[in-house]
ChimeraX commands (.cxc) that place a marker at each C-alpha (Angstrom):
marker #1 position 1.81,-11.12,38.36 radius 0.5
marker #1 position 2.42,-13.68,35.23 radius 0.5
marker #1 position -0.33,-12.91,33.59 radius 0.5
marker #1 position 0.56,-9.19,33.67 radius 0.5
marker #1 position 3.86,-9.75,32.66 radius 0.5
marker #1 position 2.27,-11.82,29.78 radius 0.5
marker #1 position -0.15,-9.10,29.17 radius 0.5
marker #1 position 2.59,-6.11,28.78 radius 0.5
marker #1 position 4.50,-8.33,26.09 radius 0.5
marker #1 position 1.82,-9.35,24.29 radius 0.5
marker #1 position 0.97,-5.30,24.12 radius 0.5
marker #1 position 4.73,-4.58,23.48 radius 0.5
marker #1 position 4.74,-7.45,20.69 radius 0.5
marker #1 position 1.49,-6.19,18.68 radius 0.5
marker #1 position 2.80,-2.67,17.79 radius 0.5
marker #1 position 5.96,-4.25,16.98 radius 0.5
marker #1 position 4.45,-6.90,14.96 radius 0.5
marker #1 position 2.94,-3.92,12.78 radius 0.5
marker #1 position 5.64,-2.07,12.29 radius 0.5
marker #1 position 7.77,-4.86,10.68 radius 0.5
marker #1 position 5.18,-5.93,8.76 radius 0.5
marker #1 position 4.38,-2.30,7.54 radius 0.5
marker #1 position 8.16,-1.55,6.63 radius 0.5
marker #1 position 8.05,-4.90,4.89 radius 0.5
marker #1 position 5.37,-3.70,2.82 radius 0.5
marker #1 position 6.31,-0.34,2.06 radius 0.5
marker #1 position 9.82,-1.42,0.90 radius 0.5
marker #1 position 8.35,-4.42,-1.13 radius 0.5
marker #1 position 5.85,-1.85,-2.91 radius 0.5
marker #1 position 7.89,1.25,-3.44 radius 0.5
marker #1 position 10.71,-1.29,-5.28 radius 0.5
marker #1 position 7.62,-2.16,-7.37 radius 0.5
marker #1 position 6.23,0.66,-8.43 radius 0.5
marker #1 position 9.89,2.64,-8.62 radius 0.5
marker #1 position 10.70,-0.41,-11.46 radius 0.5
marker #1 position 6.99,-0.44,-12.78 radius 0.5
marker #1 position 6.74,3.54,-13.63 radius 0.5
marker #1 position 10.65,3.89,-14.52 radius 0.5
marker #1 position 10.10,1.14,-17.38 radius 0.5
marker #1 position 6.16,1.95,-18.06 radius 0.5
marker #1 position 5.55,5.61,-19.95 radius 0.5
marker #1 position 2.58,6.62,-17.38 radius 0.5
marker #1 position 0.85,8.28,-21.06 radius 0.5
marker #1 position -1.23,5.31,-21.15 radius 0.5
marker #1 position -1.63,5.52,-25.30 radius 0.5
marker #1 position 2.19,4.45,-25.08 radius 0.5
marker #1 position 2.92,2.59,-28.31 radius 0.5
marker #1 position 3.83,-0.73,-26.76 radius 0.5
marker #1 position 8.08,-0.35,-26.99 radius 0.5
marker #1 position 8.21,-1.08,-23.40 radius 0.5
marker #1 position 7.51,-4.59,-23.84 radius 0.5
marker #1 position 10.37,-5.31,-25.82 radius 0.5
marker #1 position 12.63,-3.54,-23.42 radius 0.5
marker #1 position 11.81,-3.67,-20.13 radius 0.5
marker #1 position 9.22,-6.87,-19.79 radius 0.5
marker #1 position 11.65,-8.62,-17.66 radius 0.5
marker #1 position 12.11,-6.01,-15.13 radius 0.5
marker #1 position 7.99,-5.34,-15.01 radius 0.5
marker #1 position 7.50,-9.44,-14.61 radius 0.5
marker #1 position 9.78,-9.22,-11.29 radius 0.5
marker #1 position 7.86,-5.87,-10.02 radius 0.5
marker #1 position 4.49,-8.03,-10.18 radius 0.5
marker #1 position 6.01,-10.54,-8.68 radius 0.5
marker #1 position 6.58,-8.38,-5.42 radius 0.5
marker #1 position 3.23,-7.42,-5.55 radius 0.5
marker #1 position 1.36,-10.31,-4.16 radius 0.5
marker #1 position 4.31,-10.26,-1.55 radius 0.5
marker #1 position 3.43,-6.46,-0.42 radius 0.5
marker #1 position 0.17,-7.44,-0.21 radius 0.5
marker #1 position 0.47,-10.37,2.30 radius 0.5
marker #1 position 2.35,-7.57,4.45 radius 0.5
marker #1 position -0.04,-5.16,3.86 radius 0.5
marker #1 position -2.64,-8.16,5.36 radius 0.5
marker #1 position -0.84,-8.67,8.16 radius 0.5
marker #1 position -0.34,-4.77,8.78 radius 0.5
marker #1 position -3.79,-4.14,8.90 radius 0.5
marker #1 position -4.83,-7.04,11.11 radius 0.5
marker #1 position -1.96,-6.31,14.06 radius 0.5
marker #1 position -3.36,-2.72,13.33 radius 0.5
marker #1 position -6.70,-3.22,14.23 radius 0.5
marker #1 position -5.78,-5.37,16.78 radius 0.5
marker #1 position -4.04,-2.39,17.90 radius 0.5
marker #1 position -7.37,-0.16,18.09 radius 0.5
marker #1 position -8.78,-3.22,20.58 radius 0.5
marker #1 position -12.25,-2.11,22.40 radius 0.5
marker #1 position -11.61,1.67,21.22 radius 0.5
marker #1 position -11.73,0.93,18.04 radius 0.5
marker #1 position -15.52,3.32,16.37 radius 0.5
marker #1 position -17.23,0.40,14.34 radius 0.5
marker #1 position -17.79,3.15,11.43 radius 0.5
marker #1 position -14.56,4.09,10.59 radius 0.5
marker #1 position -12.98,0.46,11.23 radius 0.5
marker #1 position -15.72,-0.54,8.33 radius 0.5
marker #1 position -14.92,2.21,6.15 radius 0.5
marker #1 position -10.57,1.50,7.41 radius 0.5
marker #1 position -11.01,-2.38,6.35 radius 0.5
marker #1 position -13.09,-1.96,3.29 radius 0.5
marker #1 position -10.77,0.57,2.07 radius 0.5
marker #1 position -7.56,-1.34,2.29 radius 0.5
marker #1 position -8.95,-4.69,0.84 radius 0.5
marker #1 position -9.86,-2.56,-2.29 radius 0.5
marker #1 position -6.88,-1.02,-1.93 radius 0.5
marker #1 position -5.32,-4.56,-1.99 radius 0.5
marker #1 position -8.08,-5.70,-4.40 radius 0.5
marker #1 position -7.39,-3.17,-7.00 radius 0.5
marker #1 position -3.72,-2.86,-6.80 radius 0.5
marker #1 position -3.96,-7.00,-7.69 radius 0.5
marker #1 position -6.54,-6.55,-10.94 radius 0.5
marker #1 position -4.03,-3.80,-12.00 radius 0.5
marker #1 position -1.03,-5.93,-11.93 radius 0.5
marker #1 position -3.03,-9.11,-13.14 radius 0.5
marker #1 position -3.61,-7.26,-16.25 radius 0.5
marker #1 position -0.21,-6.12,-16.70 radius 0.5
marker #1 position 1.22,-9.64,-16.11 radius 0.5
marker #1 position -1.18,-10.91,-18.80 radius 0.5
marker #1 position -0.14,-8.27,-21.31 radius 0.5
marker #1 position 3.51,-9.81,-20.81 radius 0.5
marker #1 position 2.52,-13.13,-20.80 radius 0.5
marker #1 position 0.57,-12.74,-24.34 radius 0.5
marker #1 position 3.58,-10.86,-25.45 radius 0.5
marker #1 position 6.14,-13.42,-24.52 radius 0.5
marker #1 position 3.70,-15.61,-26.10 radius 0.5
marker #1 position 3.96,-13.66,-29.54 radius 0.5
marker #1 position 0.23,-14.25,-30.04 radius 0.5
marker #1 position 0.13,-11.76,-33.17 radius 0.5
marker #1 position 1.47,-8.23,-32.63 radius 0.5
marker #1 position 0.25,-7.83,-29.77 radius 0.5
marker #1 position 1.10,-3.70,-29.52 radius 0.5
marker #1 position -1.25,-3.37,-32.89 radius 0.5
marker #1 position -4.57,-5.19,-31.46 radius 0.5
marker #1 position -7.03,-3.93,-29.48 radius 0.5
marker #1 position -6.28,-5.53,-26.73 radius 0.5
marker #1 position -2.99,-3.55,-25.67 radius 0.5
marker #1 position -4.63,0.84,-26.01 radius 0.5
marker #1 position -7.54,-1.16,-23.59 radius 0.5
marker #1 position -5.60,-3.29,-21.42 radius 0.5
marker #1 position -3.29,-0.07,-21.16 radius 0.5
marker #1 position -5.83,2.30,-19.96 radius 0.5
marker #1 position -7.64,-0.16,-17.76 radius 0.5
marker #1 position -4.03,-0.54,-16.17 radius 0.5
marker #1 position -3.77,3.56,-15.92 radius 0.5
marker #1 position -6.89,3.94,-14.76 radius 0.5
marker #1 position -7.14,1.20,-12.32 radius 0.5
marker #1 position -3.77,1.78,-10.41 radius 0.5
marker #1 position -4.17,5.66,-10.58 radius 0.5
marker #1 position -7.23,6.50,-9.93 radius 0.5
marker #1 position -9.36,4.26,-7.93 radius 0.5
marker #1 position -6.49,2.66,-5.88 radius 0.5
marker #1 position -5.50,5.97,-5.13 radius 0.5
marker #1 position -8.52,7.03,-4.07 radius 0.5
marker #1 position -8.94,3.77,-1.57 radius 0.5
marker #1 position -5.59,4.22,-0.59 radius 0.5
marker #1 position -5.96,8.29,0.80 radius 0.5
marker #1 position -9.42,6.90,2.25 radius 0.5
marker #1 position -7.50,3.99,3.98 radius 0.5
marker #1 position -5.13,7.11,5.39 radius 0.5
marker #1 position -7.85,8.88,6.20 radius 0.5
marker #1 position -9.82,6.42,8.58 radius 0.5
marker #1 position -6.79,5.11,10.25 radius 0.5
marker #1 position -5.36,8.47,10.69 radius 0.5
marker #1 position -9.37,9.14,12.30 radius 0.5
marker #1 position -8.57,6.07,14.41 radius 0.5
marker #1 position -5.40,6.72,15.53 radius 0.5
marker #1 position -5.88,10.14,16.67 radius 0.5
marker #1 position -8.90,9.14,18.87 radius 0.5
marker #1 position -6.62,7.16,20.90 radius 0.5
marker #1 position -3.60,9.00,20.39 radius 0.5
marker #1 position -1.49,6.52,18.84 radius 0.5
marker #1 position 1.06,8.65,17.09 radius 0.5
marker #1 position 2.03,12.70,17.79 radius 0.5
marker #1 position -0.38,15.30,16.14 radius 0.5
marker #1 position 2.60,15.98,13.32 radius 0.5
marker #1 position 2.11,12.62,12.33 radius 0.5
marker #1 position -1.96,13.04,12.43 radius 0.5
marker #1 position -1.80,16.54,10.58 radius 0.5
marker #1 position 0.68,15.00,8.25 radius 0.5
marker #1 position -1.81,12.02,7.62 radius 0.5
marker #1 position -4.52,13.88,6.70 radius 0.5
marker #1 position -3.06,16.11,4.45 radius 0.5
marker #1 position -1.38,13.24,2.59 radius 0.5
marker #1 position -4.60,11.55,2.43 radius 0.5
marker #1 position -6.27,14.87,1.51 radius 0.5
marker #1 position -3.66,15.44,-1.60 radius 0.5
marker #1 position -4.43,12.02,-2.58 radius 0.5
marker #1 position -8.12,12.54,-2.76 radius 0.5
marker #1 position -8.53,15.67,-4.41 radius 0.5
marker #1 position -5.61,14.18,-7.20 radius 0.5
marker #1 position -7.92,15.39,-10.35 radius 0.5
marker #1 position -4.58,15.83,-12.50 radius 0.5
marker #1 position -3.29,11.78,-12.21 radius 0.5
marker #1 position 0.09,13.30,-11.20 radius 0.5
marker #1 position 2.92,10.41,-12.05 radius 0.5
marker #1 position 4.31,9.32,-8.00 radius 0.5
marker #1 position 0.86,10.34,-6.47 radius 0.5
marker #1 position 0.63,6.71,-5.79 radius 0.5
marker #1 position 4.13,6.26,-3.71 radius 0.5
marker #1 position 2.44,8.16,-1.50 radius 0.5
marker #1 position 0.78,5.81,0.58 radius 0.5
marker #1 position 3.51,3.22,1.01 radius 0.5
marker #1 position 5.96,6.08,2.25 radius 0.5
marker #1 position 3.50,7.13,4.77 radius 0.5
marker #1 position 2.86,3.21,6.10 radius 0.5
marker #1 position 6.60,3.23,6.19 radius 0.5
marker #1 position 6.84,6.54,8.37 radius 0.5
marker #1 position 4.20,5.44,10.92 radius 0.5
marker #1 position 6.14,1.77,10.90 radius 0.5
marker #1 position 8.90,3.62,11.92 radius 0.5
marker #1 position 7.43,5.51,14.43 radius 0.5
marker #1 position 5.45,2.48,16.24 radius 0.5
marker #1 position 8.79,0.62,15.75 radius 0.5
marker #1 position 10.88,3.18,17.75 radius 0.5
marker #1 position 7.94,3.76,20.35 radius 0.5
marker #1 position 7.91,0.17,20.79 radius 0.5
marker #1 position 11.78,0.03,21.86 radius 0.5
marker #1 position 11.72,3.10,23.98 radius 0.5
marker #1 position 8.43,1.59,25.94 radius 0.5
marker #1 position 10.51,-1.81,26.18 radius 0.5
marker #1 position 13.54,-0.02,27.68 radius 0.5
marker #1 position 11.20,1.65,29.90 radius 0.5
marker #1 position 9.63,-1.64,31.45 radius 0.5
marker #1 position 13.12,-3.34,31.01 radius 0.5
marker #1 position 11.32,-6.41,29.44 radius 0.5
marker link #1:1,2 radius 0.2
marker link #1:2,3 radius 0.2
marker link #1:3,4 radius 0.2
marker link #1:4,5 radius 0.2
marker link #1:5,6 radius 0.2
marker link #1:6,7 radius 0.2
marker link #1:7,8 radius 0.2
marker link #1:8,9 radius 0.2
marker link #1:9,10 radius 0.2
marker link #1:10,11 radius 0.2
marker link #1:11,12 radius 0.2
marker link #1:12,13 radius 0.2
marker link #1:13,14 radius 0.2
marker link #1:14,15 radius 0.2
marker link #1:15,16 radius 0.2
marker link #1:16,17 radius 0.2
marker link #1:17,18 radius 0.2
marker link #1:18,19 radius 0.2
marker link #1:19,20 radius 0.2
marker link #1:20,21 radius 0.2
marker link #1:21,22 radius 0.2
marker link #1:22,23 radius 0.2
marker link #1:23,24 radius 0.2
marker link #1:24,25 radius 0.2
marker link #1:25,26 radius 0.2
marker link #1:26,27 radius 0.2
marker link #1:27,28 radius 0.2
marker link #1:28,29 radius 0.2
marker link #1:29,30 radius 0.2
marker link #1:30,31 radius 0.2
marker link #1:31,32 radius 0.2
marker link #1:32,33 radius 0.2
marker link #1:33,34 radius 0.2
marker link #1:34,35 radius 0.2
marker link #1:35,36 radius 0.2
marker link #1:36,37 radius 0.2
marker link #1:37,38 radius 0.2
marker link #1:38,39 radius 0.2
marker link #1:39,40 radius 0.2
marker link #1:40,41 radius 0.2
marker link #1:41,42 radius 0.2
marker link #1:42,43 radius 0.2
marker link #1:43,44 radius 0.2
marker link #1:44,45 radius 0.2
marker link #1:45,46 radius 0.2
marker link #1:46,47 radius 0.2
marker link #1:47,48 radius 0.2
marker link #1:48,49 radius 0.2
marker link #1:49,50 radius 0.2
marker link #1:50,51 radius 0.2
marker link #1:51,52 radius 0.2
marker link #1:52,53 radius 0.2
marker link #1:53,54 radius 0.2
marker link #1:54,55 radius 0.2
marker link #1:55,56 radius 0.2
marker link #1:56,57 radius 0.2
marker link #1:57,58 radius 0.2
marker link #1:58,59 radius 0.2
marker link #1:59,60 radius 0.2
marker link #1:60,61 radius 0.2
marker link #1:61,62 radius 0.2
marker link #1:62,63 radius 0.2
marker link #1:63,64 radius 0.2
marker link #1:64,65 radius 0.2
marker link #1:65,66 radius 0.2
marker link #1:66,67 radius 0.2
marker link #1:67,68 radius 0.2
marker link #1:68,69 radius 0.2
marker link #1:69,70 radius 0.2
marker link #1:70,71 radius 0.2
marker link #1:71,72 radius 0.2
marker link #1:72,73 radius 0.2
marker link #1:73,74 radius 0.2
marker link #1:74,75 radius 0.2
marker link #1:75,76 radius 0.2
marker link #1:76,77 radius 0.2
marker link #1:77,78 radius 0.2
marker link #1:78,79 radius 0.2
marker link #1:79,80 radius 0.2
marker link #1:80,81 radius 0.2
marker link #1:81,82 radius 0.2
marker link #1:82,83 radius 0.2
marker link #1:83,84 radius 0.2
marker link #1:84,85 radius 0.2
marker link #1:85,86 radius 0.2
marker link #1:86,87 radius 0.2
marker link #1:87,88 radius 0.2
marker link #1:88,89 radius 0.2
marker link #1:89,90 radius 0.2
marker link #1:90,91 radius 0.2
marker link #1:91,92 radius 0.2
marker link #1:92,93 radius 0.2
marker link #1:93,94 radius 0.2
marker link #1:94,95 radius 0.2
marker link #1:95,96 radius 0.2
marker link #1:96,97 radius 0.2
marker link #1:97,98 radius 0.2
marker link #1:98,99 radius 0.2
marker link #1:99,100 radius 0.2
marker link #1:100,101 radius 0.2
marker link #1:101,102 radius 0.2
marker link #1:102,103 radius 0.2
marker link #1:103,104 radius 0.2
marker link #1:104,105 radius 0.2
marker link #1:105,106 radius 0.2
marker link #1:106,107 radius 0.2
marker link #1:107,108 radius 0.2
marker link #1:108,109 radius 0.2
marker link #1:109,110 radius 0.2
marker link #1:110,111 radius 0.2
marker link #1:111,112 radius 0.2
marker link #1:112,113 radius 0.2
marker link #1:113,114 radius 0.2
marker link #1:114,115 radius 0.2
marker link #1:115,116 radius 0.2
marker link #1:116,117 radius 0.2
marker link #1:117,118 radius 0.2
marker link #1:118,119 radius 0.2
marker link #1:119,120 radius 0.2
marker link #1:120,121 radius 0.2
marker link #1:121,122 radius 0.2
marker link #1:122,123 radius 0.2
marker link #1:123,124 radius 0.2
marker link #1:124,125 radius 0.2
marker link #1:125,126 radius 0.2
marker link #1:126,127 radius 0.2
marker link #1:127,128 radius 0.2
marker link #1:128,129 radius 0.2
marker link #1:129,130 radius 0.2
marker link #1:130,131 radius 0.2
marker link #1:131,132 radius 0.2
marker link #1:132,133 radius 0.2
marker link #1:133,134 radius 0.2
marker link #1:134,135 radius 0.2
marker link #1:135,136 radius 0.2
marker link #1:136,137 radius 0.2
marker link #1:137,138 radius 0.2
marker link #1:138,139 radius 0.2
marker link #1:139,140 radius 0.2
marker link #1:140,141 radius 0.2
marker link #1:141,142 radius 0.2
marker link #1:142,143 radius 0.2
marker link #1:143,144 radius 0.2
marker link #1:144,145 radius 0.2
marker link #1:145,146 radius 0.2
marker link #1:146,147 radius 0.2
marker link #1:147,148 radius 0.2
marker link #1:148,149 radius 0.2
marker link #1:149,150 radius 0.2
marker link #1:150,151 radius 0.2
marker link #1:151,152 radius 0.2
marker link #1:152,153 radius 0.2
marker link #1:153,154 radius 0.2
marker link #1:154,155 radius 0.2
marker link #1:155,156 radius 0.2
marker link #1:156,157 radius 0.2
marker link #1:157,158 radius 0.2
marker link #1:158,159 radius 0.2
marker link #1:159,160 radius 0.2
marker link #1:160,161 radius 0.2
marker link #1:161,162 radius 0.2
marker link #1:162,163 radius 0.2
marker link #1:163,164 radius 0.2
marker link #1:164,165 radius 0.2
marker link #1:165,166 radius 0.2
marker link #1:166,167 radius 0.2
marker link #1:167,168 radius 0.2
marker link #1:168,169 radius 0.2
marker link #1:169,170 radius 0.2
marker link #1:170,171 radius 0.2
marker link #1:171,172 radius 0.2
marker link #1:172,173 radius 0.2
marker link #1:173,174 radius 0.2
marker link #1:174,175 radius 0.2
marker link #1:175,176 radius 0.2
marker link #1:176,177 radius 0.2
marker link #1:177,178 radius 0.2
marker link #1:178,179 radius 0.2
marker link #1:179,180 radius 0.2
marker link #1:180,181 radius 0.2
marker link #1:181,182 radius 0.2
marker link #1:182,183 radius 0.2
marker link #1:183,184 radius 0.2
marker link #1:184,185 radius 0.2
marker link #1:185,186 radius 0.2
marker link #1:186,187 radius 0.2
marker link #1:187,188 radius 0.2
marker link #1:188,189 radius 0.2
marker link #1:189,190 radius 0.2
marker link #1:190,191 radius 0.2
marker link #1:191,192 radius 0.2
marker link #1:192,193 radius 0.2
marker link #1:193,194 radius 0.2
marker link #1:194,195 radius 0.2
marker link #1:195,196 radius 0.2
marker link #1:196,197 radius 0.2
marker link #1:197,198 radius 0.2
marker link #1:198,199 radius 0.2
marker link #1:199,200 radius 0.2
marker link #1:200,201 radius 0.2
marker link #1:201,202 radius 0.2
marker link #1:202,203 radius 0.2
marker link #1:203,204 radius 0.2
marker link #1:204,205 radius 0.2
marker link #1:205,206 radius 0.2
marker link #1:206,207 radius 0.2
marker link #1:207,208 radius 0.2
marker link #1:208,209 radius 0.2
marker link #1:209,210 radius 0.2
marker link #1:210,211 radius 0.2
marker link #1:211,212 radius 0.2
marker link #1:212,213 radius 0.2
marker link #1:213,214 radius 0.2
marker link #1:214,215 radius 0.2
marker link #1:215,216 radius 0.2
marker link #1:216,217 radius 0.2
marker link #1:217,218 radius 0.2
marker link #1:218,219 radius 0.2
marker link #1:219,220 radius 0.2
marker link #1:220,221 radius 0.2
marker link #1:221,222 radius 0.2
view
């Protein structure tokens, strides 16, 4: 009987576990990129005026990043945990390869941002006239909005895949999912917010695992 009761929390703790630690990272993320792209032009031959305007406020969005990401870690991980035995080794490969180059590529984008302030701050020459800044710039646009994109709707994708084979979350949610992660795909036009995307969808299924956790809590009264 004690190791059932310790069994049911454990299960009531895990979903739980993900759902804070998705919400942190969707909050952490969207503050990021809602500071990054209101003080970056997204026309990545941009002349450089940013810098002197708004390089304090970009230093403190990269500064969430590696913050998100830990969250983003720990979201996957109580995830997959989640999945247990029923978890189809193909599309848990394709669901954890995705989000660490999700992760991987949202960090080399911001990496080369931060260095683009640092060298600024540094006033190593004018910075905005080499040829470092039009090719850090574009590695920046391209980077962040197209190939994290991409890894991101894939990540949506295979956990959507996932979840629906052991019905984790209602079929809105599931149709929803996939047509997110469908949009995000099949982006050829870069469109501006295609990237917020993805953390307002891990913060809609956080909710959802959050408030399914409470209700099955009430329900056991534990």
């Amino acid at each position: 009987m004690m190791e059932q009761n310790a069994f049911n929390r454990d299960k009531l703790k895990s979903p739980r576990a993900a759902a804070i630690a998705g919400i942190l990272f969707s909050l952490l993320l969207i503050t990021s990129l809602v500071l990054v792209r209101t003080s970056i032009p997204f026309n990545p031959n941009d002349n450089g005026e940013w810098l002197s305007n708004n390089a304090r406020v970009v230093g403190f969005a990269l500064t969430l990043i590696p913050l998100s990401g830990i969250a983003f870690l720990w979201f996957m991980g109580v995830v997959r945990d989640r999945f247990g035995e029923l978890e189809d080794r193909l599309f848990a490969t394709v669901y954890l390869g995705s989000g660490f180059l999700f992760l991987v590529l949202l960090f080399i984008s911001a990496g080369i941002a931060g260095s683009v302030i640092l060298l600024y701050g540094n006033s190593l020459g004018n910075l905005t006239q080499d040829e470092f800044y039009p090719f850090s710039r574009a590695l920046m646009y391209t980077i962040a909005n197209v190939y994290a994109v991409k890894m991101a709707s894939v990540f949506m994708i295979s956990t959507t895949t996932l979840s629906f084979r052991i019905g984790a979350f209602p079929k809105w949610v599931i149709y929803l999912s996939y047509g997110l992660g469908l949009i995000m795909l099949l982006n050829l036009f870069l469109v501006e917010w295609m990237i917020m995307l993805f953390p307002i969808w891990v913060l809609i299924l956080s909710i959802i695992v959050l408030v399914e956790n409470y209700q099955t809590k009430k329900e056991t009264g534990s």
